[in-house]
GUSE-667695 format. One record per residue (C-alpha): z, y, x; residue in one letter. Coordinates in steps of 0.05 Angstrom, whole numbers, plus 32768, in hexadecimal, padded with zeros to 4 digits. Each point is the difference from the previous one (the first is absolute). Layout:
<rs>
ZYXA;...
</rs>
This chain:
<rs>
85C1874C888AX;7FEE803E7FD5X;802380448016X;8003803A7FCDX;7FFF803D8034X;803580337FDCX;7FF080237FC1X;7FC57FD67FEFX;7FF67FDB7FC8X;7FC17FC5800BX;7FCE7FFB7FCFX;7FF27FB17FF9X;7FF27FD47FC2X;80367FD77FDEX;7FEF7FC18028X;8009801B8047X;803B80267FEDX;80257FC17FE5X;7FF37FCE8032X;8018803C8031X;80457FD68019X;801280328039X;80008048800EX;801D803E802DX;8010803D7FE9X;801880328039X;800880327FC7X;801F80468013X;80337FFF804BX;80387FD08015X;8040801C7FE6X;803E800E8036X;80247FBC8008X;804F80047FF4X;80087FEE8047X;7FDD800E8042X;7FC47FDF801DX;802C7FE88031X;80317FE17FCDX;7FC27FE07FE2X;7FE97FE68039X;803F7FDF801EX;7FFF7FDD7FBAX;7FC27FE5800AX;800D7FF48044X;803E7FD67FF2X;7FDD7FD47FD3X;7FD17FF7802BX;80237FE8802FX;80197FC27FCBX;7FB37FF57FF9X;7FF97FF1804AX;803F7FD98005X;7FEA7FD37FCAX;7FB980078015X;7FE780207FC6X;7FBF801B7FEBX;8010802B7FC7X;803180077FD6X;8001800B7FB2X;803680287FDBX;800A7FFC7FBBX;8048801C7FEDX;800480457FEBX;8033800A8031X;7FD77FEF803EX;7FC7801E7FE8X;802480407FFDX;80227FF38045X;7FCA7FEF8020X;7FC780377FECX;8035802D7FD4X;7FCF7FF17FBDX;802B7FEC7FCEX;7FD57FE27FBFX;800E7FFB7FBFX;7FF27FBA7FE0X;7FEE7FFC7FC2X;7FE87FBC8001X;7FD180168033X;800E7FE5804DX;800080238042X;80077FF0804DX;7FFC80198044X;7FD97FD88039X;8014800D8042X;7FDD7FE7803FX;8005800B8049X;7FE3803E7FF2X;800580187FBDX;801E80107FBDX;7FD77FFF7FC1X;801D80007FBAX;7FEA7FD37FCAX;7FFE802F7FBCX;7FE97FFB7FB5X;7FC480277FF0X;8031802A7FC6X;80208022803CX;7FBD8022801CX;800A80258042X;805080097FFDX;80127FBE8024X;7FD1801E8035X;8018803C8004X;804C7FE57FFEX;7FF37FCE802DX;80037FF98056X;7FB57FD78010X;7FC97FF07FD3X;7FFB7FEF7FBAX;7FDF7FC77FD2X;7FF7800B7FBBX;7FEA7FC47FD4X;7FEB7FFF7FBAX;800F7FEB7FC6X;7FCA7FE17FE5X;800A7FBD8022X;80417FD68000X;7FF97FE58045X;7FF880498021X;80478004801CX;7FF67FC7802AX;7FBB80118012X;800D80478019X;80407FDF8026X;7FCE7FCB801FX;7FCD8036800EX;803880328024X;800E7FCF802CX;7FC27FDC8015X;7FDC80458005X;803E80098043X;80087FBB8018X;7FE87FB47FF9X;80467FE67FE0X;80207FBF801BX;804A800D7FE7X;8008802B7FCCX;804E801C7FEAX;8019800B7FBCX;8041800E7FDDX;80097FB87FDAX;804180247FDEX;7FDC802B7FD4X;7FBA7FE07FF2X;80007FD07FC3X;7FDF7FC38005X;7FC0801E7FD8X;7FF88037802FX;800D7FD5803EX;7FD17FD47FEBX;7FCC80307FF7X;800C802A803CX;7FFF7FBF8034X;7FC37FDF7FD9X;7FDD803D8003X;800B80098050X;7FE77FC1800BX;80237FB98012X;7FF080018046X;8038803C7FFEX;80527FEF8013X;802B80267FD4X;804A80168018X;803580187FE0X;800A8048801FX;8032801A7FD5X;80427FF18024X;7FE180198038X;7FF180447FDCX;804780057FDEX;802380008045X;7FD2802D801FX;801080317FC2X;804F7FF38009X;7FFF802B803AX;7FFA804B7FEAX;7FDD8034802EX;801C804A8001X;7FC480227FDAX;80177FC37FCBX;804E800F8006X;7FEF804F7FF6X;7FD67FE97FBEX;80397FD67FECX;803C803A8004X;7FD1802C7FDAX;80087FD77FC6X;80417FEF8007X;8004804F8001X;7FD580037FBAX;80267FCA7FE3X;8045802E8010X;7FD6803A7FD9X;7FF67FCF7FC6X;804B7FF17FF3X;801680478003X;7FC780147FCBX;801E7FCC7FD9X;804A80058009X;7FF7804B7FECX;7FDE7FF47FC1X;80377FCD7FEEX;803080318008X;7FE780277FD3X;80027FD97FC8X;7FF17FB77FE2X;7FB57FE8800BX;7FD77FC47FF7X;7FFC7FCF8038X;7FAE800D7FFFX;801080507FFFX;802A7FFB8041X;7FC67FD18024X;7FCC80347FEEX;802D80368021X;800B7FDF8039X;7FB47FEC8002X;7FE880437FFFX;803780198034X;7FDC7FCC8037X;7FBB80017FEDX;8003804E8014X;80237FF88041X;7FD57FCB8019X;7FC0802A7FEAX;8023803F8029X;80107FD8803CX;7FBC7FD17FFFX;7FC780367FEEX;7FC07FE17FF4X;80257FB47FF1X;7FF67FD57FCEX;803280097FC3X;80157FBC7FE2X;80387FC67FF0X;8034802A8003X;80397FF77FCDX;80467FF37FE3X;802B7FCE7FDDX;803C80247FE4X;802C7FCE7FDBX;803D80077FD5X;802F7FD47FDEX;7FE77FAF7FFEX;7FC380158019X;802980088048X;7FFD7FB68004X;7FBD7FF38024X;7FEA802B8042X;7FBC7FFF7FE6X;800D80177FB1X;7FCC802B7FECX;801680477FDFX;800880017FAEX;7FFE80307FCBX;804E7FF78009X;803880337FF5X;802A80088036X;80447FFE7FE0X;804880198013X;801F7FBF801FX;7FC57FE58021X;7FF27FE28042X;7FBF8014801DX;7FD07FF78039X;7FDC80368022X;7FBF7FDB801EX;7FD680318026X;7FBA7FE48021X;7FCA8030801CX;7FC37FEF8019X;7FE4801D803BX;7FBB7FE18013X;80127FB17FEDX;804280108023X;80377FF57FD4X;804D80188004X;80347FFC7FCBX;8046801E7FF4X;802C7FD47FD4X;804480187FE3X;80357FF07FD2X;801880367FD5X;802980057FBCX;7FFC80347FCAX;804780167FE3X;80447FE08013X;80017FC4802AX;802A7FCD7FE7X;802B7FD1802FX;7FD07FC97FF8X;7FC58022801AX;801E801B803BX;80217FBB801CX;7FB97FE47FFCX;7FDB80488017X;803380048041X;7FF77FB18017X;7FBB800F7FFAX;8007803F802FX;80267FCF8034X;7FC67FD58006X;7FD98035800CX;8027802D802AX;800B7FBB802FX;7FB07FF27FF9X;7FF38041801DX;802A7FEE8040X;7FE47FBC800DX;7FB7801D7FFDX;7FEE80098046X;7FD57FE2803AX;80147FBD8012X;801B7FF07FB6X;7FE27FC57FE4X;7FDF80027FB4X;80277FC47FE5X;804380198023X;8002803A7FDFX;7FFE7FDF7FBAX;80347FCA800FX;803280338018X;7FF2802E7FC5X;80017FC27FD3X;804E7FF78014X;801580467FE4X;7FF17FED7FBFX;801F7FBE7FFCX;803C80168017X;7FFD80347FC3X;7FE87FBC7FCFX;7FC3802B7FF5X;7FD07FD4802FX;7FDA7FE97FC6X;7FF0803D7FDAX;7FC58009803DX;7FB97FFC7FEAX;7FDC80068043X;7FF980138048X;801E80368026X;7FC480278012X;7FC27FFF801DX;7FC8801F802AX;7FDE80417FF9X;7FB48014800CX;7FC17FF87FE0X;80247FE07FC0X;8002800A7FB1X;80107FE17FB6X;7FBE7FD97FFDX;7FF57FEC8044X;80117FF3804DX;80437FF1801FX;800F7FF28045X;802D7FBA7FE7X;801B7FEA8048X;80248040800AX;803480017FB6X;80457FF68010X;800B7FB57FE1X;80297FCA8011X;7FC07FDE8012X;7FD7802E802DX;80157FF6804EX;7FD28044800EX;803280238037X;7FF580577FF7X;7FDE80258034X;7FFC804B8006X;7FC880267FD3X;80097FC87FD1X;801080217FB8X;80307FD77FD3X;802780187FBCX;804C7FF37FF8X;7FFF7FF27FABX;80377FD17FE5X;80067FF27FBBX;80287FDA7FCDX;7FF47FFB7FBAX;80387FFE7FC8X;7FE87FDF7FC1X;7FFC802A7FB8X;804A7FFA7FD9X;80297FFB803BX;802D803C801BX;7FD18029802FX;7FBD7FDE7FF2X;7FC980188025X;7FDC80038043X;8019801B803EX;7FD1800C802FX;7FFB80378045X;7FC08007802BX;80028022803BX;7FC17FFA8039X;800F7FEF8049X;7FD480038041X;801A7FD48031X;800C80208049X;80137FEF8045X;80447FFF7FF6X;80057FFB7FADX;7FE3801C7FBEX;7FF480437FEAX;800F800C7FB5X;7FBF802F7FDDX;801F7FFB7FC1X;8026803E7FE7X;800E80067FBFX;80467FF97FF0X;80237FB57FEAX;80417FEA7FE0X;802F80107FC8X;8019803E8020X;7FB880238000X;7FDD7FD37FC0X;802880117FC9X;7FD1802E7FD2X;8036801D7FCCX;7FDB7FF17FB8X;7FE580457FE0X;
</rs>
């Protein structure tokens, strides 16, 4: 396998060069991980310890999600695929030759970088990673994420003498369970999202803007606290969807060139990005005087989740939750107007991939909390265009579970009594 020591560019002909499948490039030093060595290695450790239980060889990640969770590189597609293999032993990431020496350097373990002068190549430098540490009898993959292409051409390529598992339940749980170096990454943001809605709230006040205006504001406000508080980090994904008016009505309505008017409903949606770890702030606000309408809908909404924040605690059980919240707004008639779940977990998560699924508070997840888990108390109801207070409602607060309940590291203000932006 060829090795380009760093800074040197080979001189070969065109032939070698293109049938060159596989390369390293240890180019420049490892960067500082987002969390310890220690952290790292009790990751590793923990999946490890799945491997043995299912007697396990190696194991093959896929998702960007575990990827990032498991060696804190966190790739950027592009119709390009990635991986990490771990072993008994070891941790090598699976990269695209367009990313030189950065998944190295980002990366805990070694590095494989394949070209892209072949088709096959992914699969080979996954094969190759793997047989270069062990002789491979079971092999585990995440089957929720691979289509049947890339399955196909990862287990062919292994070999058929190979058993392939489905590892990715197994990697969800272990994931559910947030460690303290985690929960401190995930108040941070919660922190920058707070940051976020003030830099927008003020620039409201001050007069009528554009929903895209406000998003950019808020944008900017995050993006240079997280740089201040994570020197040397990557800077990326992080972003806003301010909505006003009918664009309320979905939770994941992308910002428009939209005036915000006086009379409109409006939703504050905060999400930085600190290293793949997403957080979010969600709020309901209105610009001008509230009518009647809007406030009956805006205060059941703040019962559900003023009683959603109580029932989050240790012992609580997912589905539970949703059924008891589910009976607040039926007695109101407004049962219907939902459009999805309570909330969900919090951790190496985003827009465009990863969620941990068996910890969302839905009638049909039986997941019971635990402390350092990290769920979101969001309700929402939607009232459609032309009737008297249309729009969404929606509040977002974070929650780590505790020994003896939840602790709220949400702090921006919520309700009608602190969201009423009088119209400039």
């Amino acid at each position: 396998m060829p090795s380009l020591p760093t800074g040197v560019v080979p001189t070969i002909d065109s032939t070698d060069f293109l049938n060159e499948r596989l390369r390293t490039f240890y180019n420049g030093e490892k960067q500082p991980s987002t969390f310890s060595e220690e952290e790292m290695q009790r990751r590793l450790d923990a999946l490890r310890g799945v491997m043995a239980e299912q007697d396990l060889d190696a194991v093959v990640l896929t998702s960007q999600h575990n990827i990032k969770y498991y060696s804190d590189f966190l790739y950027t597609h592009f119709g390009r695929f990635y991986a990490v293999v771990v072993t008994a032993d070891e941790c090598c990431t699976i990269s695209a030759g367009i990313d030189a020496g950065m998944p190295w350097r980002r990366s805990t373990g070694d590095n494989l970088i394949y070209t892209d002068w072949g088709r096959n190549n992914y699969p080979h430098a996954i094969n190759t990673a793997i047989r270069e540490r062990v002789t491979p009898r079971r092999v585990g993959l995440e089957f929720d994420g691979l289509s049947v292409h890339l399955y196909s051409a990862i287990t062919t390529t292994i070999g058929p003498e190979v058993e392939f598992v489905d590892i990715a339940p197994s990697t969800m749980r272990l994931r559910m369970i947030k460690s303290d170096e985690e929960i401190a990454v995930i108040t941070d943001g919660a922190n920058v999202a707070d940051i976020g809605g003030f830099a927008i709230r003020e620039a409201l006040e001050a007069g009528p803007k554009t929903e895209y205006e406000l998003a950019l504001i808020g944008t900017e406000a995050m993006v240079k606290e997280i740089a201040h508080r994570y020197p040397g980090s990557e800077i990326r994904d992080t972003w806003v969807w301010f909505q006003s008016g009918i664009n309320t009505d979905g939770a994941h309505n992308w910002p428009t060139t939209r005036m915000v008017e006086p009379g409109d409903i409006l939703s504050l949606n905060c999400f930085p990005m600190i290293s793949g770890y997403y957080t979010a702030l969600e709020r309901t606000m209105f610009y001008g005087d509230i009518d009647d309408a809007t406030r009956r809908y805006w205060d059941v909404n703040m019962e559900v989740y003023y009683r959603g924040l109580e029932l989050i605690r240790p012992g609580a059980v997912c589905g539970d939750i949703a059924k008891e919240l589910n009976l607040i707004y039926a007695k109101h008639g407004m049962l219907g107007l939902r459009t999805f779940g309570y909330g969900h977990s919090f951790g190496v998560l985003s827009h465009y991939y990863g969620r941990e699924a068996g910890l969302e508070l839905r009638e049909d997840i039986d997941t019971v909390l635990e402390p350092n888990m990290v769920v979101s108390m969001e309700p929402m109801i939607t009232v459609p265009d032309g009737e008297p207070g249309a729009g969404g409602y929606r509040e977002h607060d974070i929650l780590v579970i505790t020994d003896d309940g939840a602790r709220d590291i949400t702090g921006f203000p919520t309700g009608p009594e602190k969201n009423v932006i009088a119209a400039g």
